[in-house]
N, C-alpha and C positions, 0 to 999 in steps of 0.2 A: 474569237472562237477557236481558230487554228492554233491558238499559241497554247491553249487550255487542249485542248489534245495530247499538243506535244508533251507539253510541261506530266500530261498525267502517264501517257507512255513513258516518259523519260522516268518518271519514280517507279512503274509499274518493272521494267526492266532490271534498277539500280536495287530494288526490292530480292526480285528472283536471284541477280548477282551473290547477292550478299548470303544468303540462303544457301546456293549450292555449294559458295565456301564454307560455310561453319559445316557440312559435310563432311566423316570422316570418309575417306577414300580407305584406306587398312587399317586394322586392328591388329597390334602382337600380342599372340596368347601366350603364357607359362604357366606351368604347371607347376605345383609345391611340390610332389617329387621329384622333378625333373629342373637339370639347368639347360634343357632344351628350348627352344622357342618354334613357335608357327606362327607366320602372317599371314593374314585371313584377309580376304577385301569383302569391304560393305556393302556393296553395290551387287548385284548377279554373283554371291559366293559360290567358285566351287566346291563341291565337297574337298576335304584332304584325303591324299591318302590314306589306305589302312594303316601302311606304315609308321608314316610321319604320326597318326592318331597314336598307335603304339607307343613310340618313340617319347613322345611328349610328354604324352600321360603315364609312361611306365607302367604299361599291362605285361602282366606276364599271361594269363589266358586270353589267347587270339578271338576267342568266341566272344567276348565283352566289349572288341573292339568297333562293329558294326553301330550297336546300341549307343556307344560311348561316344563315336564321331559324330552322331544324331545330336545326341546333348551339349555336345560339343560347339557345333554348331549354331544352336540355339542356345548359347552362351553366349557365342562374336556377336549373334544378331541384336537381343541386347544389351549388348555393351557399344553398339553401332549407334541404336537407339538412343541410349545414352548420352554419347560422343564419348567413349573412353577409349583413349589411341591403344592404352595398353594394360591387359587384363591378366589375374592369379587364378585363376582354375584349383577346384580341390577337388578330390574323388572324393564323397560320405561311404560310410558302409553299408546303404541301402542301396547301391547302386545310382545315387546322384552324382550332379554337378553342378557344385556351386560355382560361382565368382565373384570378384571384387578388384575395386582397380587398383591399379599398380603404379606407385609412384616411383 
């Protein structure tokens, strides 16, 4: 009986293991205007900078930058979701943001 214990603790363990590896720990984002890059981490993301958001994305109005690092954002998250280490961001002209990943 103790051995069936262990035996199920030991999978229960080698299980969780293997799970937190297929984890992506950061995501790099680029953006199609930009040959700038941002790495994101998947776990407790900070927001980025205004800047960096600027920067990446190539906003020239600072006022789109707040809303943009939002979407932004919830771009890394699923592409985290996903597993895709490294993502294409595109601005639409409704004010979206798409992605796709990046080979």
């Amino acid at each position: 009986m103790r051995f069936a214990q262990i035996a199920v603790l030991s999978l229960a363990v080698l299980a969780v293991g293997s799970t937190v590896a297929q984890e992506l720990s950061t995501i790099e984002v680029r953006a199609e205007e930009s040959d700038r890059t941002l790495t994101m981490a998947c776990v407790n993301p900070e927001k980025p900078s205004l800047k960096d958001v600027e920067q990446v994305l190539a906003i020239a109005d600072p006022a789109q930058t707040p809303a943009l690092r939002t979407k932004l954002m919830a771009a890394a998250a699923e592409a985290c979701a996903q597993k895709q280490p490294k993502i294409l961001v595109q601005r639409g002209a409704n004010g979206a943001l798409v992605w796709k990943p990046l080979s």
